[in-house]
C-alpha positions in Angstrom: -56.0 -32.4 111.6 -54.1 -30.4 109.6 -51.2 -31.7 107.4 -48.1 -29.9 105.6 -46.6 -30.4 103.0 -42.9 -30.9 103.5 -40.0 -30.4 100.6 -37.5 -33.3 101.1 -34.2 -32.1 102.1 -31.5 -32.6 100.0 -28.9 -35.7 100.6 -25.4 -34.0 101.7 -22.7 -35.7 99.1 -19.8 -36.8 100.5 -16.5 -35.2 99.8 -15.0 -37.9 97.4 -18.2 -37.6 95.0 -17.6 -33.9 95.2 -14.0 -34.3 94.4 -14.6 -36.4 91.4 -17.5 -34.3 90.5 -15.2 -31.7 90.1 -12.3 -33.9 88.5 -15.0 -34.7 85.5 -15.3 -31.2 85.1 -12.4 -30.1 84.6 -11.5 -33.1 82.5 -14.1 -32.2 80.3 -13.7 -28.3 80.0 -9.5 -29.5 79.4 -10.7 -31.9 76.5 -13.4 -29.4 75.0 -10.4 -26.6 75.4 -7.6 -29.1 73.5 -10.9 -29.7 70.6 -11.3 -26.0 70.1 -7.4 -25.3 70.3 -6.7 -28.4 67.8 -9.8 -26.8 65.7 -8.4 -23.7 65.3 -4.8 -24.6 64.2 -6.6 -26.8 61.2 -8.4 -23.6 60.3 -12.2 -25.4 60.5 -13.4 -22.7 63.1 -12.9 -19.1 63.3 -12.0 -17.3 66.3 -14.7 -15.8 68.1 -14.5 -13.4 70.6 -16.1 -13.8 74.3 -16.8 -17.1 73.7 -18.0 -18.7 77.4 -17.3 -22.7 77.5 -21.4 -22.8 77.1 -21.2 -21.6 74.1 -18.1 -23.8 73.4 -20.2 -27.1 73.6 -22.9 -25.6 71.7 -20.5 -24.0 68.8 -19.0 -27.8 69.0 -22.2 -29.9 68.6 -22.6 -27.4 65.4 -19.5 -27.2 63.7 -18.7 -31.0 64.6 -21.6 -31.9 61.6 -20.8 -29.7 59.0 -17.8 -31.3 56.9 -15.0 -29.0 57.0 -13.9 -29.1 52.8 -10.5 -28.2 52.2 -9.8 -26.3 48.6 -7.0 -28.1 46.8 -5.2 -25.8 44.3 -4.8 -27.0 40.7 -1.6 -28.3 39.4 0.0 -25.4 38.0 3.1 -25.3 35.0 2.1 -28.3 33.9 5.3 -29.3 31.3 2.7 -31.0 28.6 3.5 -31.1 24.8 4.5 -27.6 23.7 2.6 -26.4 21.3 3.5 -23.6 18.5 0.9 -21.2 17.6 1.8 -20.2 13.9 -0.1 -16.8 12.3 -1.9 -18.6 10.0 -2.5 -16.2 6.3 -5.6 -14.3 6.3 -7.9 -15.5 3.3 -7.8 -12.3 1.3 -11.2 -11.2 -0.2 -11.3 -12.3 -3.9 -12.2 -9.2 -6.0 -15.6 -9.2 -7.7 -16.0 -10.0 -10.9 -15.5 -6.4 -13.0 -18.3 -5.7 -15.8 -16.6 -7.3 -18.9 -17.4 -4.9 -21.9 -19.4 -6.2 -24.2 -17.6 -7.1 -27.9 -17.7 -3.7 -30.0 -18.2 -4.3 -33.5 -16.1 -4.8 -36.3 -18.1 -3.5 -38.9 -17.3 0.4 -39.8 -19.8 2.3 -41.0 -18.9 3.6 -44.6 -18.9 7.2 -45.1 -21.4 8.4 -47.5 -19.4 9.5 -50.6 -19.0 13.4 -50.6 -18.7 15.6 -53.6 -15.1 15.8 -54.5 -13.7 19.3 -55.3 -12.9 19.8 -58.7 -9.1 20.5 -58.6 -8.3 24.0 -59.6 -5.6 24.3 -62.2 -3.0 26.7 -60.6 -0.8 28.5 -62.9 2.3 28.3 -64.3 5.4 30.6 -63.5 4.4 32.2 -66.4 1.3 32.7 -66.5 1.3 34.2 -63.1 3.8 36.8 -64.2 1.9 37.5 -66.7 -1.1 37.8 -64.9 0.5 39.9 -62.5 2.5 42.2 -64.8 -1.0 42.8 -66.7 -3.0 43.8 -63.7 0.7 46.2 -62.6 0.1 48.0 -66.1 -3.5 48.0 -66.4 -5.8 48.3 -69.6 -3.8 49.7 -73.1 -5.5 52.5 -74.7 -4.5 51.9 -77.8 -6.2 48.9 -78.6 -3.4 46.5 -78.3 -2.6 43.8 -75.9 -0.5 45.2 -73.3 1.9 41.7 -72.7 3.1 40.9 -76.4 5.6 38.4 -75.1 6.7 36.7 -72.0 9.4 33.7 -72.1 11.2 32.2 -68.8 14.1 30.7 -70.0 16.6 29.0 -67.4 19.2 31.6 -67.1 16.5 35.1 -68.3 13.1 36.5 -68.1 12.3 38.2 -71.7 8.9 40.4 -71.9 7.8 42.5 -74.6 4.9 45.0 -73.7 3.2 47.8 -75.3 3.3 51.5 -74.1 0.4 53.6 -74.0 0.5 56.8 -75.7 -2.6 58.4 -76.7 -2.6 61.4 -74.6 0.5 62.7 -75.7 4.6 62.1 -76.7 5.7 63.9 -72.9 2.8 61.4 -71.0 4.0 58.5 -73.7 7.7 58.9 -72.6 6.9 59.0 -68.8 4.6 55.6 -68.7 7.5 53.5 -70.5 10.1 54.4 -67.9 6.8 53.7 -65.1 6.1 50.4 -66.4 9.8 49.4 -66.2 9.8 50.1 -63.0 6.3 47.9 -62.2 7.4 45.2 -64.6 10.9 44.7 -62.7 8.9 45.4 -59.3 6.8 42.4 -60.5 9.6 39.9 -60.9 11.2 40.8 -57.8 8.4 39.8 -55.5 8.0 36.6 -57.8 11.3 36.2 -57.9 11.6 33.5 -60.8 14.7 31.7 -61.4 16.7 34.0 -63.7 20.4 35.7 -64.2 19.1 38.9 -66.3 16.3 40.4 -67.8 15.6 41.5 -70.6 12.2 44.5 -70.8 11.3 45.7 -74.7 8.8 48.3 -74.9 7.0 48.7 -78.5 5.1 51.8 -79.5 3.0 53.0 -82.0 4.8 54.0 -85.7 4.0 55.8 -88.8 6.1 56.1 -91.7 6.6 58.4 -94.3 3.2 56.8 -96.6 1.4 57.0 -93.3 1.5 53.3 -92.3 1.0 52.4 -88.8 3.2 49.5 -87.2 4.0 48.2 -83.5 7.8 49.1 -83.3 10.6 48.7 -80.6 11.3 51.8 -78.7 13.9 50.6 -76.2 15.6 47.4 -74.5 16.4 47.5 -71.0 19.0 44.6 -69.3 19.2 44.4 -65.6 21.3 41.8 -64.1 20.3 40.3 -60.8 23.2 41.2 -59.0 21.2 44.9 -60.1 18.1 44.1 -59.5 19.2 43.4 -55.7 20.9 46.5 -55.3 17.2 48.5 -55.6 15.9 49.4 -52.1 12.7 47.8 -53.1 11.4 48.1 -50.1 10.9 52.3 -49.7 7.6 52.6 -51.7 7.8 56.3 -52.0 11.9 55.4 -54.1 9.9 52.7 -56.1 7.0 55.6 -56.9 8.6 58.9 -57.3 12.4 58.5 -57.9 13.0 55.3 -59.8 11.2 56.1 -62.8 13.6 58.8 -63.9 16.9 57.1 -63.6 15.7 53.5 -64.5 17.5 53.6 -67.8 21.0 54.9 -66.0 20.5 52.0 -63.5 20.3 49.8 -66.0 23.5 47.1 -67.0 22.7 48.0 -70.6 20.1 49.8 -72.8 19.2 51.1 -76.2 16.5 53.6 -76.0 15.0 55.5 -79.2 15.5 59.5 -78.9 12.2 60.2 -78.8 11.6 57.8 -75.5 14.7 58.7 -73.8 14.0 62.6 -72.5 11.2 63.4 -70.7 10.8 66.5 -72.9 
């Protein structure tokens, strides 16, 4: 005997359980469509697209756990005690202390004594002109001194010289009117302090027992207004000229005959 197995068939529901059945469903997919509505207004879920109302429950059960945290902004402009920011000064950098020189000394070292220089005696008015006039004229060949007098006196210049003679009257005559002309040519470059000169020019004489004797020959004055008036200055005048009219040019003069031609 053979036995099957039979599946039980399923009770028919009646139409009011079906009804209500249906009621509760719709209930619930109204309330679970008024949660996800009311949850998207407060921003706690983001709208998803093709969402079935399966997926609705489940989305639900998830998002229902996890605390929805909403950010509150600070407090912004908040009116507190004002406060002033003032630029406070810079500390400037204090300088370095320079390298103070160290004290000099005092002392001064004393020089070691040098060897003074005997002062050299410098000569008078006169003597320079003398010295001068001397080296003008040069030696005498007659054994005489060639300056026999020189005197500076405030307003004249008096010199007394020898003439050389001993190669002749004509050459004797010719040298005393050339050293007027050197002696006056002297005193003009020295130019002492005078108003007039006076030039006497001595010569060898012998007289009648055959004495010699130093005797004046001539005097020559010149004035400085005259001795000015020379063109000093043209050597060749001084040299080659001069010495033949020097006792014309002259403010006075006494001249012996035999010293006054050239012949």
């Amino acid at each position: 005997m053979s036995y099957e197995l039979q599946q039980p068939k399923p009770k028919k529901r009646g139409c009011l359980s079906t009804v209500w059945g249906l009621t509760s469903a719709a209930i619930g997919v109204l309330i679970l469509i008024g949660i996800i509505g009311s949850m998207f207004k407060n921003g706690a879920v983001t709208p998803r697209t093709a969402r079935s109302p399966a997926n609705a429950v489940a989305i639900l059960e998830t998002e229902a756990i996890t605390p929805t945290i909403t950010l509150t902004p600070l407090p912004t402009n908040m009116h507190g005690p004002t406060v002033t920011a003032t630029n406070s000064p810079v500390p400037t950098s204090t300088p370095l202390p320079t390298n103070t020189p160290l004290p000099t000394s005092t002392s001064t070292e004393t020089p070691l004594p040098t060897n003074t220089p005997t002062p050299v005696p410098t000569l008078s008015s006169v003597e320079a002109l003398r010295a001068a006039i001397v080296e003008a004229l040069g030696d005498s060949d007659r054994d005489v001194e060639r300056i026999t007098k020189l005197e500076i006196t405030p307003v004249a210049v008096l010199i007394e010289w020898s003439i050389n003679g001993r190669y002749g009257a004509r050459l004797a005559r010719f040298d005393a009117r050339a050293d007027a002309v050197a002696i006056l040519k002297i005193i003009h470059e020295l130019n002492p302090p005078y108003e007039f000169i006076v030039l006497t020019g001595t010569f060898q004489s012998v007289d009648k027992f055959g004495n010699q004797s130093e005797v004046m020959v001539m005097r020559l004055n010149y004035e400085h207004e005259t001795m000015d008036a020379i063109n000093w200055q043209d050597e060749n005048f001084v040299r080659d000229s001069l010495p033949y009219n020097i006792y014309d040019i002259a403010d006075s003069h006494v001249v012996n005959p035999a010293f006054e031609t050239l012949d």
